[in-house]
C-alpha positions in Angstrom: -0.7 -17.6 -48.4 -3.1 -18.7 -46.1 -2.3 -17.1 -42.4 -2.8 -19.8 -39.5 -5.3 -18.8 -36.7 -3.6 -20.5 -33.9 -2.4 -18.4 -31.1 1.5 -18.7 -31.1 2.5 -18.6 -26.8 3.8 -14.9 -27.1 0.4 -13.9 -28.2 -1.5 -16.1 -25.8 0.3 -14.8 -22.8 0.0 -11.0 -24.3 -3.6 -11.4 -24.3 -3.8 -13.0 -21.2 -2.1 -9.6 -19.7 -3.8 -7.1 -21.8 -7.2 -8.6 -20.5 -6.0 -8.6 -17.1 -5.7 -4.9 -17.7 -8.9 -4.2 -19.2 -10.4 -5.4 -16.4 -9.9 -2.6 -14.2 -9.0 -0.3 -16.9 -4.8 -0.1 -16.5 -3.4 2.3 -18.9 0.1 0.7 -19.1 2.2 -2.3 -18.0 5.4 -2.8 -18.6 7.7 -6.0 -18.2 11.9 -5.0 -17.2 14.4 -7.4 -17.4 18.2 -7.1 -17.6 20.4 -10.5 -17.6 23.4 -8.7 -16.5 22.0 -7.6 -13.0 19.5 -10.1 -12.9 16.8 -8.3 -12.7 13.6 -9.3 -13.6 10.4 -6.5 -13.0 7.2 -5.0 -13.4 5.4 -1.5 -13.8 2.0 -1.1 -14.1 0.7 2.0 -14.5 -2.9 2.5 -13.1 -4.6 5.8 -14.3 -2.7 9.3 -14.5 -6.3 11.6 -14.8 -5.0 13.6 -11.5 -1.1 13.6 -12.7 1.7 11.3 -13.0 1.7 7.6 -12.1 3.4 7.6 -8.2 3.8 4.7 -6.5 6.5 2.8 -4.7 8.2 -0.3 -5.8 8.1 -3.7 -4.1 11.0 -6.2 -3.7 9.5 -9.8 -3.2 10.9 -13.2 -3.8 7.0 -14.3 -5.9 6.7 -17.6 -6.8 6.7 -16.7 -10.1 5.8 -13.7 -12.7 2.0 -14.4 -12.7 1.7 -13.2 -9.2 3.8 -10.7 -9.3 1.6 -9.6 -12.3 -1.3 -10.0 -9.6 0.3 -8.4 -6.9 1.6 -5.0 -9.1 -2.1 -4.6 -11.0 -3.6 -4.8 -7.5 -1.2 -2.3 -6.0 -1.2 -0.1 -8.8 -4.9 0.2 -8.8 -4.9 0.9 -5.0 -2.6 3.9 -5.8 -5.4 5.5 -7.7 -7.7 5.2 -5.0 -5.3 5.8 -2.6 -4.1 9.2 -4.0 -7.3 10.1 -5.6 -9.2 10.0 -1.6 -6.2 11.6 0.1 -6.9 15.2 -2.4 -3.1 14.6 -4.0 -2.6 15.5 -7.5 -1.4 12.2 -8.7 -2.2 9.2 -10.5 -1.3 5.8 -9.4 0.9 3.4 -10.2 3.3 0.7 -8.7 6.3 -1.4 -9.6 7.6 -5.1 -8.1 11.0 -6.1 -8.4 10.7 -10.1 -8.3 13.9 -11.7 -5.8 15.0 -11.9 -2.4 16.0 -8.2 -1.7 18.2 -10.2 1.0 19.9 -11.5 -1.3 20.0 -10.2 -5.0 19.2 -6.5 -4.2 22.9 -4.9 -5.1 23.3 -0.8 -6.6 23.4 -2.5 -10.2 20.1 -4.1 -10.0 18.7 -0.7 -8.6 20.5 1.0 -10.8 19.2 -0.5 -14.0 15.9 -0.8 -13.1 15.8 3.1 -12.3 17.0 3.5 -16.1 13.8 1.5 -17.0 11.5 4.1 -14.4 13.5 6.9 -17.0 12.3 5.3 -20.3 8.7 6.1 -19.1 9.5 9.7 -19.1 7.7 10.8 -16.0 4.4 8.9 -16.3 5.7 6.8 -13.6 7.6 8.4 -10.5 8.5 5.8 -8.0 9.6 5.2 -4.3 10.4 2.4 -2.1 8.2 0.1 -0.8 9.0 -3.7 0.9 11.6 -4.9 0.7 13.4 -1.5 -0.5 15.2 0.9 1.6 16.4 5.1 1.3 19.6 3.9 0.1 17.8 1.7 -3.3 16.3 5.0 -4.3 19.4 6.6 -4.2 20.6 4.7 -6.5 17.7 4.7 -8.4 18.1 8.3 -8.2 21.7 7.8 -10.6 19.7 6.5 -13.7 16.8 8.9 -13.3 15.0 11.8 -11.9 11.2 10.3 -11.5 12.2 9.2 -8.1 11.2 10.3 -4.8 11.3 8.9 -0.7 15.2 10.1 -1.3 17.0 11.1 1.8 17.4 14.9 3.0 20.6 15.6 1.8 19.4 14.9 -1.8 16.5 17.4 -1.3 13.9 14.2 -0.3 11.8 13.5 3.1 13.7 10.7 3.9 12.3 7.3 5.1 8.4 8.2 4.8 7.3 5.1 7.0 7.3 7.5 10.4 4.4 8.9 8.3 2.4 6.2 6.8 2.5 4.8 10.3 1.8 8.1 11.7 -1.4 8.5 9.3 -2.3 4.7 10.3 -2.3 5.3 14.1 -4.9 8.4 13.2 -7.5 5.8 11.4 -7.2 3.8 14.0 -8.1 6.4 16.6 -11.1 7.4 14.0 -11.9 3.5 13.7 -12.4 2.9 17.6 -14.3 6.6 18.1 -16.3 5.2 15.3 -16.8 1.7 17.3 -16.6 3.1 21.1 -17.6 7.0 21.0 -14.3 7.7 22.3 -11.3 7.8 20.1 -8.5 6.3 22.9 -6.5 3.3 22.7 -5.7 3.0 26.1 -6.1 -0.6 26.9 -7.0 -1.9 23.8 -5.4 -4.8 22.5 -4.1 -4.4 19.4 -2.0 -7.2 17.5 0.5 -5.4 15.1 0.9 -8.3 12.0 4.2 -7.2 10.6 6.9 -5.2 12.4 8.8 -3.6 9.4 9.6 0.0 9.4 5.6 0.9 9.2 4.6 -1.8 11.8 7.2 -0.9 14.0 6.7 3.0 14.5 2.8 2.4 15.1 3.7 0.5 17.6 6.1 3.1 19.2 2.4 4.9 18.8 0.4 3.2 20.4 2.8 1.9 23.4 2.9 5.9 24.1 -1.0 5.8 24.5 -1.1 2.6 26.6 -2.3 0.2 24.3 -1.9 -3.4 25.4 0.4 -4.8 21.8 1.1 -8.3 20.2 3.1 -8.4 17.3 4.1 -11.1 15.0 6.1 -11.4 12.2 8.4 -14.1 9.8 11.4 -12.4 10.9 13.3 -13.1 13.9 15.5 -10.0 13.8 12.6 -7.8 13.4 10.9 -9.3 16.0 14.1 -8.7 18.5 14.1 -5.0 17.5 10.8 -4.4 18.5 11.1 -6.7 21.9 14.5 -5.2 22.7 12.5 -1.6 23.0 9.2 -2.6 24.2 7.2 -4.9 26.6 5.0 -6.5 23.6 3.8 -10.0 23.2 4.9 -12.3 20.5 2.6 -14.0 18.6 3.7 -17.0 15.9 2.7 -16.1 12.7 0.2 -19.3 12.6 -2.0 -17.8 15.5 -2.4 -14.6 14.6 -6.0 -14.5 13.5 -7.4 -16.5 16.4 -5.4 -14.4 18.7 -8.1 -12.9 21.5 -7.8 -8.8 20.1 -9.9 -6.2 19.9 -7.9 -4.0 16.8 -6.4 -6.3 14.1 -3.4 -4.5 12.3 -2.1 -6.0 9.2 1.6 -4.4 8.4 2.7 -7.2 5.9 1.4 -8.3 3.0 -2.2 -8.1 1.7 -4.9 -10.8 1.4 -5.0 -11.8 5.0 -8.9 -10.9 5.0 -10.4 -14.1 3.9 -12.5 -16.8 4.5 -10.0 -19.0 6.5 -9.0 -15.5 8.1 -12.2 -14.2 9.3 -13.7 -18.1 10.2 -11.5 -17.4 13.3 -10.7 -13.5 13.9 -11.9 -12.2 17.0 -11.4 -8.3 16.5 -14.2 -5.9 16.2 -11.9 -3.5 13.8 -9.3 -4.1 11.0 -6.6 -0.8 11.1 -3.2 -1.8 9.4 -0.7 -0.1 6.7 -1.1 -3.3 4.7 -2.2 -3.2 0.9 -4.9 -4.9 -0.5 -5.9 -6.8 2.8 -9.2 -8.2 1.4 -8.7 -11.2 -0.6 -11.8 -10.5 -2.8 -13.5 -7.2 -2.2 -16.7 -7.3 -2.9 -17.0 -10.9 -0.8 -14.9 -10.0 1.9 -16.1 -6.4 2.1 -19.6 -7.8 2.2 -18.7 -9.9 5.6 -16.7 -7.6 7.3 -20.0 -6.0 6.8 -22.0 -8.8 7.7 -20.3 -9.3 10.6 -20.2 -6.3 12.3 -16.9 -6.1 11.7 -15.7 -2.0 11.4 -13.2 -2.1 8.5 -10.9 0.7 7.8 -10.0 0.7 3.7 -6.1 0.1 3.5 -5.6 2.7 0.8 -7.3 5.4 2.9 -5.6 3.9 6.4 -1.9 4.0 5.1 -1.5 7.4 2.9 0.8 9.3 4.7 3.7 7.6 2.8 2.4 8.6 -0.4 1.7 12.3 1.2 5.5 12.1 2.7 6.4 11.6 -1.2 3.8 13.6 -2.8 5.5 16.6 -0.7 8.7 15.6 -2.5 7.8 16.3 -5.4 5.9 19.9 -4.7 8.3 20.9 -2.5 9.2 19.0 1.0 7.8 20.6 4.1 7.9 17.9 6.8 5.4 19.7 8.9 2.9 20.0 6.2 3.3 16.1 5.2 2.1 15.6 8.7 -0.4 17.9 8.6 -2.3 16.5 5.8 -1.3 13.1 7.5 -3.4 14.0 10.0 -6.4 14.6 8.1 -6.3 10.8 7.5 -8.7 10.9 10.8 -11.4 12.6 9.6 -11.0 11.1 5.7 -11.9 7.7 7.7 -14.5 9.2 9.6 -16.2 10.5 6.6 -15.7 6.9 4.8 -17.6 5.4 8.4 -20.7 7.6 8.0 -21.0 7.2 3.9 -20.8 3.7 4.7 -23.7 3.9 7.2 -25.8 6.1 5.2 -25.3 4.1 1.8 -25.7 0.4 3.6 -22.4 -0.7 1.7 -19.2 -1.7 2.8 -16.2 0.8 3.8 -14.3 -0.3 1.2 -16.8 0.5 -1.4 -17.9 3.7 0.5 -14.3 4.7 -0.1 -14.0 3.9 -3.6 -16.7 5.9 -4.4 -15.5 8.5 -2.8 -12.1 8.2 -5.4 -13.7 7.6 -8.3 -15.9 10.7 -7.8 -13.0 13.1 -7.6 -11.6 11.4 -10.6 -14.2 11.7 -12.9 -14.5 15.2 -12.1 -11.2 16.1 -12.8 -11.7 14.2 -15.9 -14.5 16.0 -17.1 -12.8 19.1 -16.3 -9.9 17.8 -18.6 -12.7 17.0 -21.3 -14.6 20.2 -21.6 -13.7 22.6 -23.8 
């Protein structure tokens, strides 16, 4: 019997996403779904040479599974980095949920896809990210122990966004030293793209320091929460990056560095909690550069989430997850001068900076 040499669909596509792996060397990816609950979901699982894969999981009505594919290899990989520059024993990895979570996210969707986080038996430990709240991970929680971002009374540190946004005010206030000499925010104007539970507390930051804010965001009711509490201008989502600013602070979703983007923007630094804000790195890392433009890496910028959770699994101490949050100012700092010294751009300055504490670990790991 002759065997035909045609590629049948299911093996096409399987290539398709083992290639997409290879490319920035993904151990693992796995596809959930569960026709009962509906739910339809991806893990990828970056690189576990400092521990277990920890990342949070993402709810997100994608137009499909190919970007969703995109979106959890790109956030998986930043997890490495992430958790690699920030000295945490952990590998990184991420998961995305594809639907509305405002209107298919129910306790037996969470609940099954926390029995798919257990079949990975610990390689993966996740937490919430957009589009998932405290209460998802509790019921994660139900179907599996690799969870953390839980809420006190289950032994967690509870929402960990005062943190990341905590951590993200601190590069901010390394980014302008960086630009300025001094490190204040008073008077700056800063626009705040995104006012979710990270973009929200930053600005309860930088109001407190006297930073003139704009915010904008797709949501109206997020928008009134913020308004209701402070004296901000709203910006329509459509004019943000023509908006006259000095600090631009993307709080959303990533990829809003790019050429249509930065034809327009008017800041002299980029600061947000944001993943993966440069369309392409290498191009858009290169003119940031080119422009003069002082870009603080994402993954370094909005750590102190990650720390909040890390801390859950060691052992929570609140104080000490802000602690090490605060370090996040002088991690960026030291990012700025490699940056200058090297002639590259932050975001490869900082990725060197990773991938040098991983390979060392992994030699350590190696030798015998």
């Amino acid at each position: 019997m002759i065997e035909s040499t045609a590629k049948s669909p299911e093996r096409s596509a399987h290539t398709a996403v083992t290639d997409r792996m290879a490319i920035n060397d993904h151990e693992q990816v796995v596809f959930c779904q569960d026709k009962a609950t509906g739910l339809r979901a991806i893990i990828a699982i970056h690189n576990t040479t400092l521990g277990p894969a920890v990342g949070g999981t993402r709810m997100w009505n994608y137009a499909g599974e190919a970007e969703a594919l995109t979106d959890v290899l790109r956030l998986s990989r930043g997890m490495t980095y992430k958790n690699a520059v920030a000295g945490l024993n952990i590998g990184g990895g991420k998961a995305v949920i594809i639907g509305d979570p405002r209107t298919v996210k129910n306790e037996a969707l969470m609940r099954r896809f926390g029995r798919f986080v257990n079949g990975l038996a610990g390689r993966y430990i996740t937490a919430e990210d957009v589009g998932i709240s405290t209460r998802d991970m509790e019921f994660v929680k139900l179907e599996t122990d690799h969870v953390v971002g839980l809420p006190p009374y289950l032994g967690g540190g509870g929402d960990p966004s005062p943190v990341t946004a905590f951590g993200v005010y601190m590069a901010m206030k390394a980014s302008v030293r960086e630009a300025t000499g001094s490190d204040s925010i008073e008077g700056k104007r800063v626009l705040v793209q995104g006012v979710g539970h990270v973009g929200a507390y930053l600005v309860d930051h930088l109001i407190r320091e006297g930073a003139r804010v704009a915010v904008a965001d797709i949501f109206e009711d997020r928008l009134k929460a913020v308004t209701a509490t402070h004296k901000v201008e709203v910006v329509a989502p459509d004019a943000v990056y023509s908006y006259p600013m000095d600090i631009y602070a993307p709080c959303a979703l990533g990829a809003t560095v790019n050429d249509e983007s930065l034809a327009v923007l008017s800041s002299s630094i980029i600061c947000g909690a944001a993943n993966n804000q440069l369309r392409d790195e290498q191009v858009h890392g290169k003119a940031l550069l080119e422009k003069g433009i002082l870009y603080a890496p994402d993954f370094v910028v909005n750590a102190g989430g990650i720390i909040n959770c890390y801390w859950e699994i060691i052992g929570y101490n609140k104080d000490a997850a802000l602690s090490q949050a605060e370090k996040i100012y002088d991690t960026t700092l030291n990012i700025f001068k490699k940056s200058k010294e090297d002639q590259i751009p932050t975001y490869l300055a900082a990725n060197q900076m990773a991938e040098a504490r991983i390979a060392s670990i992994a030699s350590i790991k190696t030798s015998f």
